[in-house]
C-alpha positions as CSV (number, residue, x, y, z in Angstrom):
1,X,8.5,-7.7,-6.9
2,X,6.6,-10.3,-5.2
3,X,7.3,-14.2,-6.4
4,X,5.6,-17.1,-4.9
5,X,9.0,-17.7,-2.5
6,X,7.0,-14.6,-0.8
7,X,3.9,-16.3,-0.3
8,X,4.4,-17.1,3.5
9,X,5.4,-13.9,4.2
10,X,2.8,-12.1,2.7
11,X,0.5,-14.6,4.4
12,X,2.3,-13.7,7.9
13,X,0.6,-10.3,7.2
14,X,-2.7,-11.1,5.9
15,X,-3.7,-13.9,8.5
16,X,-2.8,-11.2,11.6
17,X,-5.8,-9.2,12.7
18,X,-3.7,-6.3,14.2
19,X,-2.3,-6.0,10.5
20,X,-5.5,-6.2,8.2
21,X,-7.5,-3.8,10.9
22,X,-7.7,-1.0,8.6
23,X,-6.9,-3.0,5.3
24,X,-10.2,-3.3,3.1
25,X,-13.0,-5.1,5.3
26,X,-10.6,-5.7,7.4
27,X,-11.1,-9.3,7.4
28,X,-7.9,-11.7,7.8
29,X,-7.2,-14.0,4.8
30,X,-6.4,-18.2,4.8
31,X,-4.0,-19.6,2.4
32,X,-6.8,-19.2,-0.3
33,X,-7.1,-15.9,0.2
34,X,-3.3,-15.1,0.4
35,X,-2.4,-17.1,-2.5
36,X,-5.9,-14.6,-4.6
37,X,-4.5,-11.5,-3.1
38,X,-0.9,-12.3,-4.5
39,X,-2.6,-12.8,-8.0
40,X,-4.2,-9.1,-7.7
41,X,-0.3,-8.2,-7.0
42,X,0.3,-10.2,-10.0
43,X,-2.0,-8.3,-12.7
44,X,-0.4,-5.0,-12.0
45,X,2.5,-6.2,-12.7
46,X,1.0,-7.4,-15.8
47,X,-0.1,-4.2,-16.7
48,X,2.6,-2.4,-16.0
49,X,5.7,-3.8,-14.2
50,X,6.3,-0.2,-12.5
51,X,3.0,-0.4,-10.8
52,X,1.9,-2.8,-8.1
53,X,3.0,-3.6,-4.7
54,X,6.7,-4.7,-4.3
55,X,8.4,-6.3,-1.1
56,X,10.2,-4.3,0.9
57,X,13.4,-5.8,1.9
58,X,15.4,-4.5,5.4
59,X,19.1,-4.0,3.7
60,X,21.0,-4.7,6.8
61,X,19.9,-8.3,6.9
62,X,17.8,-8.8,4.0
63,X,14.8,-9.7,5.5
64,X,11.2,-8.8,4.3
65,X,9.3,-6.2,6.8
66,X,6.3,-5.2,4.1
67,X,5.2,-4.1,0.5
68,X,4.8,-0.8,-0.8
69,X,4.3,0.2,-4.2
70,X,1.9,2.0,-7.2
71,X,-1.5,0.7,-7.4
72,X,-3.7,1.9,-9.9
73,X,-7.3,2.2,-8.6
74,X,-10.8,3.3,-9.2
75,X,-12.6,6.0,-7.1
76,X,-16.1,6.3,-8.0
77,X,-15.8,5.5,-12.1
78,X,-12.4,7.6,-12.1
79,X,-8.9,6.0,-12.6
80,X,-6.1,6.9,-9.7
81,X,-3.3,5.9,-8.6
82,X,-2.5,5.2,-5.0
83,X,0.5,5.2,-3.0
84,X,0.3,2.1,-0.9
85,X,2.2,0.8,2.0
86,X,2.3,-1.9,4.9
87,X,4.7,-2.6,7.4
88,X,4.7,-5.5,9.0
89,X,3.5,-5.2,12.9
90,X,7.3,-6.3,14.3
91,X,8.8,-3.5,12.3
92,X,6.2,-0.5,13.3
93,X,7.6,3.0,14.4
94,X,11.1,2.9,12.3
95,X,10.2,5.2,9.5
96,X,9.9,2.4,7.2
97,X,6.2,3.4,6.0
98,X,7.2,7.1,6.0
99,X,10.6,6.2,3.5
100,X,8.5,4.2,1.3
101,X,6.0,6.3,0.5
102,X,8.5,8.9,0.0
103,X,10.1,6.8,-1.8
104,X,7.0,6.1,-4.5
105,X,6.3,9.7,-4.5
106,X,9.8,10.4,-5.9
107,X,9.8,7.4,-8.4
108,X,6.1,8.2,-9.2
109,X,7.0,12.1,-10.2
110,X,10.8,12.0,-11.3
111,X,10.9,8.0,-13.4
112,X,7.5,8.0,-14.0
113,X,6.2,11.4,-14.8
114,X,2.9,10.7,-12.9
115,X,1.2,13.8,-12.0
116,X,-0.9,13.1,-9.1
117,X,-0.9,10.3,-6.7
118,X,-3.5,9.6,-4.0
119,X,-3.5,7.2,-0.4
120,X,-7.0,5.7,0.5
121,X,-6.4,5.4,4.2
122,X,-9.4,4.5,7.0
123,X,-10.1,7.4,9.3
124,X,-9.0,5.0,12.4
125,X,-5.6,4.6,10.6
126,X,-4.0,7.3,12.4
127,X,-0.4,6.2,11.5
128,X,-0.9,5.8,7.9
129,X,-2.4,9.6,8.0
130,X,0.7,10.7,9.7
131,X,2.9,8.8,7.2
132,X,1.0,10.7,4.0
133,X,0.7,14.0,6.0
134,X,4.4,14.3,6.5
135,X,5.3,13.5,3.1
136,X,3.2,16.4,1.5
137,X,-0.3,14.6,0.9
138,X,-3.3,16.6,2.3
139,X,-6.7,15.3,3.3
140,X,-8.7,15.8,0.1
141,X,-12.1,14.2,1.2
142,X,-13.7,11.5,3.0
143,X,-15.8,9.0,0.6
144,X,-17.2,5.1,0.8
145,X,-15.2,2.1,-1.5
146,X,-16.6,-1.0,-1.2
147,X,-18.4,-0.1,1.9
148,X,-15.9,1.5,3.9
149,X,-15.5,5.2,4.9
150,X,-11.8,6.1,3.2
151,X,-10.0,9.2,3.2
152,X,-8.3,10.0,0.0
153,X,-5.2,12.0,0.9
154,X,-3.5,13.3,-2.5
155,X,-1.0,15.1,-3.5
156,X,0.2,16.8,-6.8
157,X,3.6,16.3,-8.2
């Protein structure tokens, strides 16, 4: 789970244009923004401790290299919930986005008993579609959230 001893690392990530390209507007983040973003971390895991995005921690040294996690969302008035995941740029192309995910979707269908799980992913994202495409999601359809075209890649459990 994030705390605030996280709160430079997460802003590592959200201050970095290469890393917020095809996150929401896309638009980097300040301290202010960081310290808002962690707060939306923060409600999820008021409402539910199991959901929300979590660091992910290298084991071999211990050292952050991104968040993945359950996020409930909202897709035109209906309630989903989203495998989410972010690498951080040095750590790119090591299967750590692809065991994460895989990770969630176990957790998600064996601890959880969550039935269906979903990845809003920008069409330019072309990693993040291999990551859900070779862990059993399939292109459902293409939509607009908050202005921006998103495909929702599901998959049932």
């Amino acid at each position: 789970m994030y705390t605030q001893d996280d709160f430079e690392f997460l802003y590592s990530m959200l201050s970095n244009p290469e890393m917020v390209r095809y996150i929401g507007n896309g638009v980097t983040r300040d301290q202010k923004g960081t310290q808002a973003f962690l707060e939306w971390i923060y409600s999820h895991y008021q409402m539910n401790e199991e959901f929300g995005l979590k660091v992910i921690v290298r084991k071999a040294d211990n050292i952050p290299i991104g968040h993945a996690g359950i996020v409930p969302q909202q897709v035109h008035g209906k309630d989903e919930l989203e495998v989410g995941y972010w690498i951080s740029k040095d750590y790119w192309g090591n299967g750590y986005a692809s065991e994460s995910m895989k990770t969630f979707l176990h957790r998600g269908a064996n601890e959880l008993g969550i039935g269906r799980l979903i990845s809003l992913i920008q069409p330019g994202n072309l990693a993040s579609q291999k990551v859900a495409l070779k862990n059993g999601m399939q292109l459902e359809k293409e939509v607009i959230l908050s202005g921006q075209d998103v495909c929702i890649y599901s998959i049932k459990l």
